[in-house]
DSSP file (Angstrom, degrees, kcal/mol; ACC not computed):
  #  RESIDUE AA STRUCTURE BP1 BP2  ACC     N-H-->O    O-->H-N    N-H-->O    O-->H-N    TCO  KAPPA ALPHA  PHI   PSI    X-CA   Y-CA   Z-CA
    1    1 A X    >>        0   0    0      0, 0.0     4,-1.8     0, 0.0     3,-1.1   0.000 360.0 360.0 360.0 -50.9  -24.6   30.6   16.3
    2    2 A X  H 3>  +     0   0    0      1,-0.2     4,-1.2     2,-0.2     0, 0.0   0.594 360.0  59.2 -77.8   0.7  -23.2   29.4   19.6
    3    3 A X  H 34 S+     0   0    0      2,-0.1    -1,-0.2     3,-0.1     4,-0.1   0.690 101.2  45.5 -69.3 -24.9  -25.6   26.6   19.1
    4    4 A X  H X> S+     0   0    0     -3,-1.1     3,-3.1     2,-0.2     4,-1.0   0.936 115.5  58.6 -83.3 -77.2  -24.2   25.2   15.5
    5    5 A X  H 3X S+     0   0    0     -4,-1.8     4,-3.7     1,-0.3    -2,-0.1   0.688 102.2  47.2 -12.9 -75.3  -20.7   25.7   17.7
    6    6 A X  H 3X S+     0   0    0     -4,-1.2     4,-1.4     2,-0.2    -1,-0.3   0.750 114.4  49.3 -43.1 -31.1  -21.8   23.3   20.4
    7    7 A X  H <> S+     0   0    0     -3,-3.1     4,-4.2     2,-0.2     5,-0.5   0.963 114.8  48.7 -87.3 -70.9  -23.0   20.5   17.6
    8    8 A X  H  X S+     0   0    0     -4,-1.0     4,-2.1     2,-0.2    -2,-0.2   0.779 111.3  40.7 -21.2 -68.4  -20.0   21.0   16.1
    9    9 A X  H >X S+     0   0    0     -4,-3.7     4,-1.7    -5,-0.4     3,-1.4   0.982 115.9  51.4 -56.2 -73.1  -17.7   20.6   18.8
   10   10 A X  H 3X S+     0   0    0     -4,-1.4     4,-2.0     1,-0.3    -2,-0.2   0.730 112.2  51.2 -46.1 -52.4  -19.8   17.6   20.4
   11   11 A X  H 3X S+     0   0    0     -4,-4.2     4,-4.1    -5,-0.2    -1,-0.3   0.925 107.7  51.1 -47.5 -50.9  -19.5   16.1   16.7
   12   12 A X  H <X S+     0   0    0     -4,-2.1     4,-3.3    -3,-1.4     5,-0.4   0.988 116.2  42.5 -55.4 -59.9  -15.5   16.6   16.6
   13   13 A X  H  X S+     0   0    0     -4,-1.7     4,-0.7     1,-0.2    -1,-0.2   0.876 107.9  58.1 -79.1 -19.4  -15.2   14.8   20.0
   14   14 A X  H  X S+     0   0    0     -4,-2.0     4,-1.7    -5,-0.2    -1,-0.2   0.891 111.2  40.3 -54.7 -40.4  -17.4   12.3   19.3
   15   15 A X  H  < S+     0   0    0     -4,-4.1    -2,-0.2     1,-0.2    -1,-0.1   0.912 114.1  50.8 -55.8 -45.5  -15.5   11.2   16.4
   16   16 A X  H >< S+     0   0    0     -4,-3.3     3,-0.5    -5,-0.2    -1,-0.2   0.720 106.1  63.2 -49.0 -32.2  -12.3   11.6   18.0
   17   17 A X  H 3< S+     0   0    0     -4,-0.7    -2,-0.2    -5,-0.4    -1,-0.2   0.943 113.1  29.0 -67.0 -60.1  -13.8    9.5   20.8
   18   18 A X  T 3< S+     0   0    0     -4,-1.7     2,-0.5    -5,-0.1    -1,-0.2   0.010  83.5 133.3-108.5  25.7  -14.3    6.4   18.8
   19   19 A X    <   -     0   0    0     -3,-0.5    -3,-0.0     1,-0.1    -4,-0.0  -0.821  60.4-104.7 -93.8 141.0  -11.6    6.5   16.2
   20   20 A X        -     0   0    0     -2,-0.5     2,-0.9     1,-0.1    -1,-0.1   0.206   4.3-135.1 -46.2 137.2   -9.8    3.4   15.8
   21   21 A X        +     0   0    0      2,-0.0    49,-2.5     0, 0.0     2,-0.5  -0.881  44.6 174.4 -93.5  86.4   -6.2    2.6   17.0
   22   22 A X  E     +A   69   0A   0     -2,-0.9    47,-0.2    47,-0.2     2,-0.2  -0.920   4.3 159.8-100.7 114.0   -5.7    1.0   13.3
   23   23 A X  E     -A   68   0A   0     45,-1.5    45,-1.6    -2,-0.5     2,-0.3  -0.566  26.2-133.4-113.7-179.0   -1.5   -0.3   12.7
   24   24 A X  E     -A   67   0A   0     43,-0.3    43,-0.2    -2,-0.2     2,-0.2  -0.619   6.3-152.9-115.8 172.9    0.2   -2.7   10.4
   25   25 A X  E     -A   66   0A   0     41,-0.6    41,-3.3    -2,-0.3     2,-0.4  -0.668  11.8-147.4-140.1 141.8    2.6   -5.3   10.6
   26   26 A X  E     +A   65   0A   0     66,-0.4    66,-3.5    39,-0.2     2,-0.3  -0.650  33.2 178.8 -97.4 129.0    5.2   -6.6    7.8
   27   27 A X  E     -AB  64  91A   0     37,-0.9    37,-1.6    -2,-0.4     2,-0.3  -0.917  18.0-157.5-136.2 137.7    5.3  -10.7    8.9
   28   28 A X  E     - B   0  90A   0     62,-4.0    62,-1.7    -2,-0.3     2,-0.3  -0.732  20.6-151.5-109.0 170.2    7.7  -13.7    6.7
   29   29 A X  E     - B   0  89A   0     -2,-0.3     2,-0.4    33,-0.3    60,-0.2  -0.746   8.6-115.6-119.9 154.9    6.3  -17.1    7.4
   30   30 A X  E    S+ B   0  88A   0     58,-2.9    58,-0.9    -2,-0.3     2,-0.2  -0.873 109.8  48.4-119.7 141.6    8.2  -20.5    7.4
   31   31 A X  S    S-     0   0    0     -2,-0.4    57,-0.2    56,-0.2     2,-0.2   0.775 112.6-124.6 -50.9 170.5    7.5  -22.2    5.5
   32   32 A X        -     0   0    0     -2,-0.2     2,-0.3     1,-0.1    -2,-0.1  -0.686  17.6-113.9 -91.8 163.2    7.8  -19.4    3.2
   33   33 A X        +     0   0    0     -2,-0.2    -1,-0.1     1,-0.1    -4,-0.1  -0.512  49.3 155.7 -82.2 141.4    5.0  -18.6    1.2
   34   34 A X        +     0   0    0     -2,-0.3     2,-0.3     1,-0.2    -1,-0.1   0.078  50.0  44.3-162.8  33.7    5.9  -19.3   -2.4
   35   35 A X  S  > S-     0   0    0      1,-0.1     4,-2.0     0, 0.0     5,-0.2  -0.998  82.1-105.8-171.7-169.8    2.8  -19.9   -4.4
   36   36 A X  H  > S+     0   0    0     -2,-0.3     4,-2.1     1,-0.2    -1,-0.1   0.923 116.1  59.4 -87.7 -13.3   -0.7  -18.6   -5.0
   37   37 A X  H  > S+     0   0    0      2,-0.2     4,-2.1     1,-0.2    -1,-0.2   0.874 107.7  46.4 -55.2 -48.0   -2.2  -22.0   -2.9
   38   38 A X  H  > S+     0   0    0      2,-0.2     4,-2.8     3,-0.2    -1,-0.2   0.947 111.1  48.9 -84.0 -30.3   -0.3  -20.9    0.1
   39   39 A X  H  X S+     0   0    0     -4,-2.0     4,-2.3     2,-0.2    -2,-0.2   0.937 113.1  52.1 -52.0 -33.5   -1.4  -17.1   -0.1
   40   40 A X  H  X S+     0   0    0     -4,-2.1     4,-0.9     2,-0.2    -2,-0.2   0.927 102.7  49.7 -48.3 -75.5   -4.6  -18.3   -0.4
   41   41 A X  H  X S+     0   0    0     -4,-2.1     4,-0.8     1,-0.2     5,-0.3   0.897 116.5  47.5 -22.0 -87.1   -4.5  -20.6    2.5
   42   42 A X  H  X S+     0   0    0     -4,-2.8     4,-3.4     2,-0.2     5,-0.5   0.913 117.6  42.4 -36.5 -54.7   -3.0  -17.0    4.7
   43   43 A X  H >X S+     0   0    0     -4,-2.3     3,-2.9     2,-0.2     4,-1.2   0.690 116.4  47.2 -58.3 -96.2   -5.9  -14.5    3.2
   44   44 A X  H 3< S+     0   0    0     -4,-0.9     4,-0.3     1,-0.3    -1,-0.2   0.574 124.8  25.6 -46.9 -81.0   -8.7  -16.9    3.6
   45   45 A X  H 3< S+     0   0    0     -4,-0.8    -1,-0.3     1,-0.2    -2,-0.2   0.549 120.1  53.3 -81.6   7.6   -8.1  -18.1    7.1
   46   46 A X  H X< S+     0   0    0     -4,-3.4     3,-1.8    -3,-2.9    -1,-0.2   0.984  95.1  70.2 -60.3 -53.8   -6.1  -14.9    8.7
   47   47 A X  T 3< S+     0   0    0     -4,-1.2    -1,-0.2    -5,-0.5    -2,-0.2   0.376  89.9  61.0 -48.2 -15.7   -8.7  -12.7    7.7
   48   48 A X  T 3  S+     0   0    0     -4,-0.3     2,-1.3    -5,-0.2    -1,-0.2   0.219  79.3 118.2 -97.3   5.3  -11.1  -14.3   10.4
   49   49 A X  S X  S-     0   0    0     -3,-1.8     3,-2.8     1,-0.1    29,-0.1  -0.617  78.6 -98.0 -77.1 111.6   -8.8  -13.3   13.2
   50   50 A X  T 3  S+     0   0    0     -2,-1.3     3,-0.1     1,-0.2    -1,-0.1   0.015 109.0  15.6  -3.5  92.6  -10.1  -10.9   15.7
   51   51 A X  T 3  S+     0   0    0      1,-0.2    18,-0.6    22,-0.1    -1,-0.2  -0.030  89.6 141.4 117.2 -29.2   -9.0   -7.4   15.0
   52   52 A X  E <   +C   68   0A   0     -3,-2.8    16,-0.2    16,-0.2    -1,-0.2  -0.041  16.7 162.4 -43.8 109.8   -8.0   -8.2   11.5
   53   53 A X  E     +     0   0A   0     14,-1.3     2,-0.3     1,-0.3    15,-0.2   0.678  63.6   5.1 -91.0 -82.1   -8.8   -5.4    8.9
   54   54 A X  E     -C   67   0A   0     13,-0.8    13,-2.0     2,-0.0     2,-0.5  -0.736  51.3-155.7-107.2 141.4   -6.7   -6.2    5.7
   55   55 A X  E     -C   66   0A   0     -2,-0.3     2,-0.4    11,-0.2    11,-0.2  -0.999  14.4-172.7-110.4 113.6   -4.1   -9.0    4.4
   56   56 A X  E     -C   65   0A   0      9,-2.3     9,-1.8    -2,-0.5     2,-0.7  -0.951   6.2-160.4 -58.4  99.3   -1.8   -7.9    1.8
   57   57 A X  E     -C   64   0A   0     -2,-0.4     2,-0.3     7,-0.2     7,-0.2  -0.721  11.8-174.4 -97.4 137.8    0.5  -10.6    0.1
   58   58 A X  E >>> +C   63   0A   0      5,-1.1     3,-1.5    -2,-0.7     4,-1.1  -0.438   4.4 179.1-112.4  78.4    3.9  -10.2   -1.9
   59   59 A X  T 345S+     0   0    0     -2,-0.3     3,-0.4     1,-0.3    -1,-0.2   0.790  77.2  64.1 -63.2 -29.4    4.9  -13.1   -3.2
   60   60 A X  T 345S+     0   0    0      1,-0.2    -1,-0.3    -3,-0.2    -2,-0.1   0.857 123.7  19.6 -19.1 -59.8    7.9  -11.6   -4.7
   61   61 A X  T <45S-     0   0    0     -3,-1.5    -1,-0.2     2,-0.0    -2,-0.2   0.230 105.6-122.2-101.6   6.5    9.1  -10.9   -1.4
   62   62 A X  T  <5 +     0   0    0     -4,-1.1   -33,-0.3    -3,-0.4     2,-0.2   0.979  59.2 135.5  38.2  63.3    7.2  -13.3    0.7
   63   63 A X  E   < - C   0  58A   0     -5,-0.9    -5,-1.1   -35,-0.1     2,-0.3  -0.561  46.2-150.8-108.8 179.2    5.5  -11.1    3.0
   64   64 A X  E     -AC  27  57A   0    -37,-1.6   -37,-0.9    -2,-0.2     2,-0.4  -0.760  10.0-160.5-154.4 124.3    2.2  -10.8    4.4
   65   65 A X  E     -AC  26  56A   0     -9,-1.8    -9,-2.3    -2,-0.3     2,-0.5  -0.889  13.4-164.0-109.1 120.5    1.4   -7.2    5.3
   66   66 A X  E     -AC  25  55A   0    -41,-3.3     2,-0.7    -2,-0.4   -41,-0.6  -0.947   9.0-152.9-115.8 125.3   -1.9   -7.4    8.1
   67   67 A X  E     -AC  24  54A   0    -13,-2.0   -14,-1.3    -2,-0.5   -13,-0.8  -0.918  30.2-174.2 -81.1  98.9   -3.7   -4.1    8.6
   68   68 A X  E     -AC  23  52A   0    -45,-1.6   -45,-1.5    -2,-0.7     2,-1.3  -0.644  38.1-121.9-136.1 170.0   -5.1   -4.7   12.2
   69   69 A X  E >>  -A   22   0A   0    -18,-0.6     3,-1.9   -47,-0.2     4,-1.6  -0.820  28.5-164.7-109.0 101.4   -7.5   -2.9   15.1
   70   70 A X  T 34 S+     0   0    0    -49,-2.5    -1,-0.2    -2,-1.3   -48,-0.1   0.145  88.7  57.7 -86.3  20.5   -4.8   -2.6   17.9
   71   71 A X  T 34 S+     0   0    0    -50,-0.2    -1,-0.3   -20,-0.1   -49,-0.1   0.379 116.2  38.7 -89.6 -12.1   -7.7   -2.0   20.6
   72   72 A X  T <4 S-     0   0    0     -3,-1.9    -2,-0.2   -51,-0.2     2,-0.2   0.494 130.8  -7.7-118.6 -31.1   -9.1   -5.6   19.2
   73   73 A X     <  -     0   0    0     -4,-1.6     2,-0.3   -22,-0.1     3,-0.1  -0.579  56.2-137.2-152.3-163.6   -5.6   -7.5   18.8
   74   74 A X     >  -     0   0    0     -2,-0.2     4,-1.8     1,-0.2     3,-0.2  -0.956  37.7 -93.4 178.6 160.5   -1.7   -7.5   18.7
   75   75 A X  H >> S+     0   0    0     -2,-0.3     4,-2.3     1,-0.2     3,-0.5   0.955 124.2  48.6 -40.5 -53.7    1.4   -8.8   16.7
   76   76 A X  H >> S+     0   0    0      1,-0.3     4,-2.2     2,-0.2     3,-0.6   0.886 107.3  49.4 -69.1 -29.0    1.7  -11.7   18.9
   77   77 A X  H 3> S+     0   0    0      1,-0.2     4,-1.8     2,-0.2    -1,-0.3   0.881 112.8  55.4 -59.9 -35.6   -2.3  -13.0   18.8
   78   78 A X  H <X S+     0   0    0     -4,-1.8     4,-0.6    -3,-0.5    -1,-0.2   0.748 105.0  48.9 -66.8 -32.2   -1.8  -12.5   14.8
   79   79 A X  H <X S+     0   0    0     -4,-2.3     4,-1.9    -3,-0.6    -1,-0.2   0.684 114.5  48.1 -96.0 -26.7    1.5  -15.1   14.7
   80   80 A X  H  X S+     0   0    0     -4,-2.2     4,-1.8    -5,-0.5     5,-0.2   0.916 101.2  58.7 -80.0 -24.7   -0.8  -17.5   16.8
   81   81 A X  H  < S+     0   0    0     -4,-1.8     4,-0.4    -5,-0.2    -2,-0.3   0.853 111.1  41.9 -59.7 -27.1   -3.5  -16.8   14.2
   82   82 A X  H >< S+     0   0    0     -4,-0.6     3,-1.0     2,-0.2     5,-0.5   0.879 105.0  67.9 -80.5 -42.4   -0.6  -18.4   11.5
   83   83 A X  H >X S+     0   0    0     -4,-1.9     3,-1.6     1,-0.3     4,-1.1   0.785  96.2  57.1 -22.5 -77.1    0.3  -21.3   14.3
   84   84 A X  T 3< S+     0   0    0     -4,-1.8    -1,-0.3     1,-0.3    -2,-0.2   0.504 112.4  38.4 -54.4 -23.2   -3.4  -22.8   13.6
   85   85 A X  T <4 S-     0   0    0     -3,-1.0    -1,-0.3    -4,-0.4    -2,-0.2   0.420 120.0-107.7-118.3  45.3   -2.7  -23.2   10.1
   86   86 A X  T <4 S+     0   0    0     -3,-1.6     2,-0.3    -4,-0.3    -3,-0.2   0.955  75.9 130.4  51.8  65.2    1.0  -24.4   10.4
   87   87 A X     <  -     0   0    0     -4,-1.1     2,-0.4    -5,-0.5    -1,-0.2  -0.750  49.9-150.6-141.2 171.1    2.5  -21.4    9.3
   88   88 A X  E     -B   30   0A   0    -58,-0.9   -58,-2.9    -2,-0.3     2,-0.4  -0.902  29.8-173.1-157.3 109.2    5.6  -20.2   11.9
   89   89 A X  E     -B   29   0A   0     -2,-0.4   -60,-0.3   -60,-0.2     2,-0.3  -0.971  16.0-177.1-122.5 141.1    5.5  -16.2   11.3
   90   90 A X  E     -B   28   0A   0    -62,-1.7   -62,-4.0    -2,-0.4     2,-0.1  -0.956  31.0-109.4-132.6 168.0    7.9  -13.3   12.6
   91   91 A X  E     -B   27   0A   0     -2,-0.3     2,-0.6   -64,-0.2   -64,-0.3  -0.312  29.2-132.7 -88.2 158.6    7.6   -9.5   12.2
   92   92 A X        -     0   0    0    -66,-3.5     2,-0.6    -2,-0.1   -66,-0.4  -0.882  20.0-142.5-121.4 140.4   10.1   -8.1   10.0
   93   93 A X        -     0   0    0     -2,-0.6   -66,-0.0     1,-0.1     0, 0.0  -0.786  17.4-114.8 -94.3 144.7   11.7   -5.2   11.4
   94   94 A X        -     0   0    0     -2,-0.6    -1,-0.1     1,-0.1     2,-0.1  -0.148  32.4-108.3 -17.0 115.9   12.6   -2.5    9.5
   95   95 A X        -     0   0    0      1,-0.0    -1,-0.1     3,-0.0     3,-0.1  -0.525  39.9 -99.3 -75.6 141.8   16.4   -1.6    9.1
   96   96 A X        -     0   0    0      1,-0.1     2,-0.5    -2,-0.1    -1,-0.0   0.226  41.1-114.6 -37.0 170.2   17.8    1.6   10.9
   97   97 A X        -     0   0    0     -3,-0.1     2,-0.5     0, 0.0    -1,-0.1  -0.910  25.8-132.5-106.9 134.5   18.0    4.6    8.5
   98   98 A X              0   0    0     -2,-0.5    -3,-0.0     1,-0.2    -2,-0.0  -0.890 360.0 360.0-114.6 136.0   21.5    5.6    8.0
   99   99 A X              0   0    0     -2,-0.5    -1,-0.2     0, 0.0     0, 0.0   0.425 360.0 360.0-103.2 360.0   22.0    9.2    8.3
């Protein structure tokens, strides 16, 4: 029994050990994205950025939501990752909640 324990435990912290710092960030572009040629253009060459999990577009709203490995990368290496394909991106911050 106190052997299954030990495996256990050892399992739990290994996992714990090497789980992922994984965040998001909600980005507009200028130009803005406004058709499916320029999402294309974002998805296809973001996605090859360092740290980069997932790309989420809205063209409704013209966002681009990037799922990213925040031990691997960070907002601002992602907005240079838009520079290189003439894209000028900032994060959009949430507005306060009003209570």
């Amino acid at each position: 029994m106190r052997r299954l324990s030990f495996v256990i435990f050892t399992l739990s912290f290994g996992v714990a050990l090497f789980a992922k710092d994984i965040k998001t960030v909600v980005l507009k572009t200028q130009p803005e994205m406004h058709c499916a040629n320029c999402e294309k253009k974002i998805k296809d060459n973001i996605r090859f950025e360092k740290g980069v999990k997932s790309i989420k577009t809205d063209l409704g709203k013209k966002t681009v939501t990037v799922e990213y490995d925040a031990d691997k990368t960070n907002v601002q290496n992602i907005i240079k990752g838009f520079k290189k394909i003439k894209y000028e991106a900032t994060e959009v911050k949430k507005a306060p909640k009003n209570e």
